[in-house]
Backbone as CSV, one residue per row, in Angstrom:
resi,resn,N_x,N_y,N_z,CA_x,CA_y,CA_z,C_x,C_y,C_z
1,UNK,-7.062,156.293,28.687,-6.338,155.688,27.582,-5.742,156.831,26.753
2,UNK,-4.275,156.681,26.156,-3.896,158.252,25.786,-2.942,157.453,24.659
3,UNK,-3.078,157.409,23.302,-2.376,157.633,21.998,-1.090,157.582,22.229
4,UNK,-0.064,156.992,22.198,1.237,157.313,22.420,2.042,157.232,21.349
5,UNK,1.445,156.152,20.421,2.548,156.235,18.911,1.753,154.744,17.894
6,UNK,2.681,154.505,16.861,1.824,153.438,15.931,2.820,152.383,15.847
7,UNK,2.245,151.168,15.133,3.427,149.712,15.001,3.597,150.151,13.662
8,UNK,5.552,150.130,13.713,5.811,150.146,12.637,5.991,148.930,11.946
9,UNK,6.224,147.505,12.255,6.845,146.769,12.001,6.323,145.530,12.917
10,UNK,6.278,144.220,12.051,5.894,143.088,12.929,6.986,142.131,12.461
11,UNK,7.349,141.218,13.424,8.443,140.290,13.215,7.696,138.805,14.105
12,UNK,8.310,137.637,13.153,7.980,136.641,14.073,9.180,135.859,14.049
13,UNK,9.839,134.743,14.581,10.699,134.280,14.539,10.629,132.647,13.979
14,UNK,11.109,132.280,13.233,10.662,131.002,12.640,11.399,129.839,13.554
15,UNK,10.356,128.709,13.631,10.804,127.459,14.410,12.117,126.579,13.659
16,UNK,12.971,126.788,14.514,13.880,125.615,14.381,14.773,126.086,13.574
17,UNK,15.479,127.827,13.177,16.235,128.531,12.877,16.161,129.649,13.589
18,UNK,17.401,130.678,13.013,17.426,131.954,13.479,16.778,132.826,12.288
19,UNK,15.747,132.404,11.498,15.534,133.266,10.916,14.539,134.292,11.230
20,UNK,14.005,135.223,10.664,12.973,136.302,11.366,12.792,136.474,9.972
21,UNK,10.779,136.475,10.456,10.285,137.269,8.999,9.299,138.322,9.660
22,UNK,9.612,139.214,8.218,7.945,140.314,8.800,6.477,140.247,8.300
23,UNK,5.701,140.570,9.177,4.548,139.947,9.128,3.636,141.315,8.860
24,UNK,2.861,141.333,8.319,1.926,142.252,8.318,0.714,142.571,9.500
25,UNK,0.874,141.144,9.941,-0.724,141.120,10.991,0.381,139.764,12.147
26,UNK,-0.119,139.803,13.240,0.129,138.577,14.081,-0.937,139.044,15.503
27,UNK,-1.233,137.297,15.086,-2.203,136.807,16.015,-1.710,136.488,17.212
28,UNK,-2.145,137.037,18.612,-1.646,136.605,19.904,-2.284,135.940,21.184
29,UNK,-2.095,135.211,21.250,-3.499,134.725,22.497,-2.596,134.461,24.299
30,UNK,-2.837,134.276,25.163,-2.440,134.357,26.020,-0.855,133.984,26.786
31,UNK,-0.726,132.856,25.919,1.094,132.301,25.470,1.632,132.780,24.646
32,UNK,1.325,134.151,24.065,2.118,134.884,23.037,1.617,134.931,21.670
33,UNK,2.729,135.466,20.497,2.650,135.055,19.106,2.248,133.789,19.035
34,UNK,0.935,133.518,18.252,0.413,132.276,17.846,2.031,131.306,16.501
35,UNK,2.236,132.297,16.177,3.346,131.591,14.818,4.448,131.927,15.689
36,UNK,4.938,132.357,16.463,6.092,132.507,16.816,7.130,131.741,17.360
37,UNK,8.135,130.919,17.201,8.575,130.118,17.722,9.144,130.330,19.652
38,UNK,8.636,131.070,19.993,8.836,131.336,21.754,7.173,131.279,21.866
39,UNK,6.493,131.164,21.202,4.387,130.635,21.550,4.885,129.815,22.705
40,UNK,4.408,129.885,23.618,3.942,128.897,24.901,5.040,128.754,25.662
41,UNK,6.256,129.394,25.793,7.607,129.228,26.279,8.032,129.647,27.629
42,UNK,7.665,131.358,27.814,8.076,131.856,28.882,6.790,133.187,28.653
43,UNK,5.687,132.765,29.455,4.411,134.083,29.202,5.101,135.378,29.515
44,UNK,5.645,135.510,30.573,6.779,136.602,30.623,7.751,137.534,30.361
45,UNK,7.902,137.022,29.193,8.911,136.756,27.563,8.122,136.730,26.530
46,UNK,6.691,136.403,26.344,6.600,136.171,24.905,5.974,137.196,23.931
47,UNK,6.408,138.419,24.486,6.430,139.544,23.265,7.778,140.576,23.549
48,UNK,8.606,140.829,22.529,9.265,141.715,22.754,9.177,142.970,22.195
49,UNK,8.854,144.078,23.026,8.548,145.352,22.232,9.928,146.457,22.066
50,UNK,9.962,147.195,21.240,11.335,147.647,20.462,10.910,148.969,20.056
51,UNK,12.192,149.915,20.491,11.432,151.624,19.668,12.289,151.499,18.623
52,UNK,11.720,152.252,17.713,13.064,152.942,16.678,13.888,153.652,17.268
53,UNK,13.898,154.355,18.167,14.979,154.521,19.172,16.214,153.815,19.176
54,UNK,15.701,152.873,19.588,17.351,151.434,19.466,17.536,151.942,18.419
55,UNK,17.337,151.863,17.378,17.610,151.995,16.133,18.619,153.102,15.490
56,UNK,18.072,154.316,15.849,18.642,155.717,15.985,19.779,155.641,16.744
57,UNK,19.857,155.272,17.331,21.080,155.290,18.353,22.319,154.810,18.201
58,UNK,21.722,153.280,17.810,22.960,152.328,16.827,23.472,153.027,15.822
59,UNK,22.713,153.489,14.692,23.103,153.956,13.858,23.951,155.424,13.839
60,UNK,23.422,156.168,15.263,24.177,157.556,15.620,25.572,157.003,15.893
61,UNK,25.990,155.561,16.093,27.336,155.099,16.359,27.759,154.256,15.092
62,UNK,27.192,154.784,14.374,27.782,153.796,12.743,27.742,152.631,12.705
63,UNK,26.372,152.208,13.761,25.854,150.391,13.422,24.857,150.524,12.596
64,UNK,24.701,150.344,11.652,23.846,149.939,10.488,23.152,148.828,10.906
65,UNK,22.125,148.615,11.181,20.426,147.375,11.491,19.701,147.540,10.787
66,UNK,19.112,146.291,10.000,17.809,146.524,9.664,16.977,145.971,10.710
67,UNK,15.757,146.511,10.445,14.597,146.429,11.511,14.355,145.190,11.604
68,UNK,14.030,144.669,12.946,14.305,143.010,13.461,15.358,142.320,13.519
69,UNK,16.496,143.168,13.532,17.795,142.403,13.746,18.073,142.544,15.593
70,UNK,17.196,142.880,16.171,17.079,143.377,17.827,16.256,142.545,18.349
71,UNK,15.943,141.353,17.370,14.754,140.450,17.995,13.811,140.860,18.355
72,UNK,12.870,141.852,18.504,11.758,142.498,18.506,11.194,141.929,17.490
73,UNK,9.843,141.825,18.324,8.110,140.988,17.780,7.298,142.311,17.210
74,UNK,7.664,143.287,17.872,6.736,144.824,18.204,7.850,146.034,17.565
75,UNK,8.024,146.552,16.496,8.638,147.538,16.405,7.589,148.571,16.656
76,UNK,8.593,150.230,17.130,7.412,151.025,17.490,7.466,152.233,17.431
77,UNK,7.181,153.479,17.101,7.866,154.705,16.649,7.515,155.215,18.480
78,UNK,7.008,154.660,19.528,7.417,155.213,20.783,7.942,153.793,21.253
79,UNK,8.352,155.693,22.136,9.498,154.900,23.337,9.018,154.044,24.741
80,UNK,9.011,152.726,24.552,8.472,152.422,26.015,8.823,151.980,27.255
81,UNK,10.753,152.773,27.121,11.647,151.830,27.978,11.669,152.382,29.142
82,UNK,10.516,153.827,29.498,10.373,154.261,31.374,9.537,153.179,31.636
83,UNK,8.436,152.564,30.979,7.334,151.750,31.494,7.734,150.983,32.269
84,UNK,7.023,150.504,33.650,7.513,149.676,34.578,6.860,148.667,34.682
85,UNK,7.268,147.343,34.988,6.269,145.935,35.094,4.836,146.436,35.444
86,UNK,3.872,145.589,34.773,2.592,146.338,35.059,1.700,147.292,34.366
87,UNK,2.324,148.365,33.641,2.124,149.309,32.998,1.433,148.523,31.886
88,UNK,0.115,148.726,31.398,-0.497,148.058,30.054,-0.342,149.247,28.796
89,UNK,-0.266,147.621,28.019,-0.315,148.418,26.070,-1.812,148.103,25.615
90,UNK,-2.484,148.775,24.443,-3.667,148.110,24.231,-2.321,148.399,23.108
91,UNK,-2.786,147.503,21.795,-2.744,147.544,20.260,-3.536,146.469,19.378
92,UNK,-4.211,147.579,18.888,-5.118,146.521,17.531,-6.267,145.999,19.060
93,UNK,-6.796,144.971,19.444,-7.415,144.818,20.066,-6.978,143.850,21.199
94,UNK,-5.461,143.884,21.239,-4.980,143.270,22.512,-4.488,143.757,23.263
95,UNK,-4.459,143.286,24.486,-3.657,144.338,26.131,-2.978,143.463,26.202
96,UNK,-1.482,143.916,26.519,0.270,143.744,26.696,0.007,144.381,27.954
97,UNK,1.001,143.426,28.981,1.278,144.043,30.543,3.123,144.002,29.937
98,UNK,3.380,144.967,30.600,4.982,144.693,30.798,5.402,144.487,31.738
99,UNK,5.974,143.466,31.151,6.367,142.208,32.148,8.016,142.038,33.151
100,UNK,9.107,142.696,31.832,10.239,142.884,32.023,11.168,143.880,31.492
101,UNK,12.048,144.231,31.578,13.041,144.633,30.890,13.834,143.472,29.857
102,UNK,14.276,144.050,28.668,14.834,142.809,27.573,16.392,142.854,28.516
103,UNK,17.137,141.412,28.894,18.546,141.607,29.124,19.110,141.077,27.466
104,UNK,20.171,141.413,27.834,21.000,141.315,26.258,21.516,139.773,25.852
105,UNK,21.483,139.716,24.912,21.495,138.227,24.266,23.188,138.761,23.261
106,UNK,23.846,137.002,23.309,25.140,137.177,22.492,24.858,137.706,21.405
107,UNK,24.001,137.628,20.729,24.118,137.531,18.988,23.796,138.839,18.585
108,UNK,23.868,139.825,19.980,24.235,141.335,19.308,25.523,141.896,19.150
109,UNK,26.254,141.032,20.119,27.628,141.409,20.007,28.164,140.679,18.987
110,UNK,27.656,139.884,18.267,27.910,139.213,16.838,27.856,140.648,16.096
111,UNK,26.753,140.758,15.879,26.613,142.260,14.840,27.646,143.005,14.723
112,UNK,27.660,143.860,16.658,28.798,144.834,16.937,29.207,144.116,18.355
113,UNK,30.803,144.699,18.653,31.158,144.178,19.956,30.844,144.892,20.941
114,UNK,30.324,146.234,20.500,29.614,147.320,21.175,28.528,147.535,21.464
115,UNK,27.577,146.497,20.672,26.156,146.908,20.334,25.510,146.649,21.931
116,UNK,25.859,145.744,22.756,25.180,145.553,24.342,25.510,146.223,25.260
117,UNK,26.575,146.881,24.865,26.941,148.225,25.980,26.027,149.235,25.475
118,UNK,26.035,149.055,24.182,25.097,150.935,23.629,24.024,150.501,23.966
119,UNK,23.237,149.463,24.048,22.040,149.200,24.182,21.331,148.647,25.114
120,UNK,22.276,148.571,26.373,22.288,147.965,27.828,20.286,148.373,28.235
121,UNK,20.275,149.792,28.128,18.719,150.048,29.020,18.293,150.520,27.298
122,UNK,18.364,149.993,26.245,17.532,150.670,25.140,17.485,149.504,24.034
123,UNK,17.466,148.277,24.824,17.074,147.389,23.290,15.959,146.886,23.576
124,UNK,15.264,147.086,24.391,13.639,146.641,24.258,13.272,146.352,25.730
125,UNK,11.934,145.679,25.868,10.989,145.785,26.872,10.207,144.475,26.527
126,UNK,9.820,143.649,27.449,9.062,142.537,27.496,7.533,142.533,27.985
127,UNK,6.925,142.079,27.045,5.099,142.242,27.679,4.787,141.007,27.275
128,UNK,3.919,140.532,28.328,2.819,139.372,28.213,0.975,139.630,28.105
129,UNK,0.925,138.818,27.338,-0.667,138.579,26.920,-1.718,138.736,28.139
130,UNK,-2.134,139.908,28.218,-3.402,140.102,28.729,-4.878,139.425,28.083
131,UNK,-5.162,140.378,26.930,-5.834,139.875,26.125,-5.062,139.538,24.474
132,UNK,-5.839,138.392,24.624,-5.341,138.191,22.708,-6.492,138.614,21.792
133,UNK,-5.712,138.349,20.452,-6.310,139.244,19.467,-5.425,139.290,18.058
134,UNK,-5.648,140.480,17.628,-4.663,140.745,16.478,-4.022,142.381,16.417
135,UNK,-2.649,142.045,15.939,-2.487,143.324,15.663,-1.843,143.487,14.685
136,UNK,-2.135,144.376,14.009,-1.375,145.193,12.526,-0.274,145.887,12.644
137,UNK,0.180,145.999,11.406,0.907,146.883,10.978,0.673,148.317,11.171
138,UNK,0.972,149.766,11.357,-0.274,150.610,11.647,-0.646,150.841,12.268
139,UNK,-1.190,150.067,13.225,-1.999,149.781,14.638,-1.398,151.001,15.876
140,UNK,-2.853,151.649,16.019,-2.336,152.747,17.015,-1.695,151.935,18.861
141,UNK,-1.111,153.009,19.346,-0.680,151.885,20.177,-1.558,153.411,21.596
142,UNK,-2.194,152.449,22.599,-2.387,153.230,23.385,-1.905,152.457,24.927
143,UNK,-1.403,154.010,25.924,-1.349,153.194,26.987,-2.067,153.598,27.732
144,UNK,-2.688,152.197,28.797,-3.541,152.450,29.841,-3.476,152.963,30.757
145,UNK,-4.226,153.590,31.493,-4.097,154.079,33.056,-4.039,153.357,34.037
């Protein structure tokens, strides 16, 4: 098990809008975010993890984001976009398998008309519920062997 970086940021997505709030703590059990409106949807899908990376990058091209505008559940000061399906996260006291690569959704090219080309292999990474649990804000993130 080897330290790789901490959660900066938790996001959940509210039912029956596009809104996103941040959360301090979220609870996850085997179908995902317990509050999250994708809970029980696609196990495959139901965490999206996000570096500040995306972030840096956009902004190295004069896109201005605030954090969770990338749909990310998991913001993260590492990078976890070599990880390949399979590869486990522990955080706080739950294990994330990654599951997928994120493909790009319209409502970034809402933002920018550029933003899915700049962010084709760098807007996030998909993990499903190994174990549930909780995780913080803070929360060291380690990956498994």
């Amino acid at each position: 098990m080897k330290n790789v970086g901490k959660v900066t940021a938790l996001f959940i997505s509210v039912q029956g809008s596009s809104t996103r709030i941040e959360k301090e703590l979220c609870h996850l059990d085997p179908k995902g975010i317990v509050e999250d409106k994708y809970h029980d949807t696609n196990i495959n899908r139901s965490v999206l993890l996000t570096s500040e990376a995306s972030y840096t990058l956009a902004n190295d091209h004069n896109i201005q984001l605030p954090f969770g505008s990338l749909g990310e559940n998991i913001l993260m000061d590492y990078n976890p976009y070599h990880l390949r399906a399979g590869d486990q996260l522990r955080i706080g006291n739950v294990i994330l398998e990654i599951s997928q690569n994120c493909t790009m959704c319209d409502h970034l090219s809402q933002i920018d008309e550029s933003l899915p080309t700049l962010l084709k292999d760098d807007r996030g990474i998909f993990a499903k519920v190994i174990e549930g649990g909780v995780i913080k804000k803070e929360d060291e993130i380690y990956l498994l062997s």
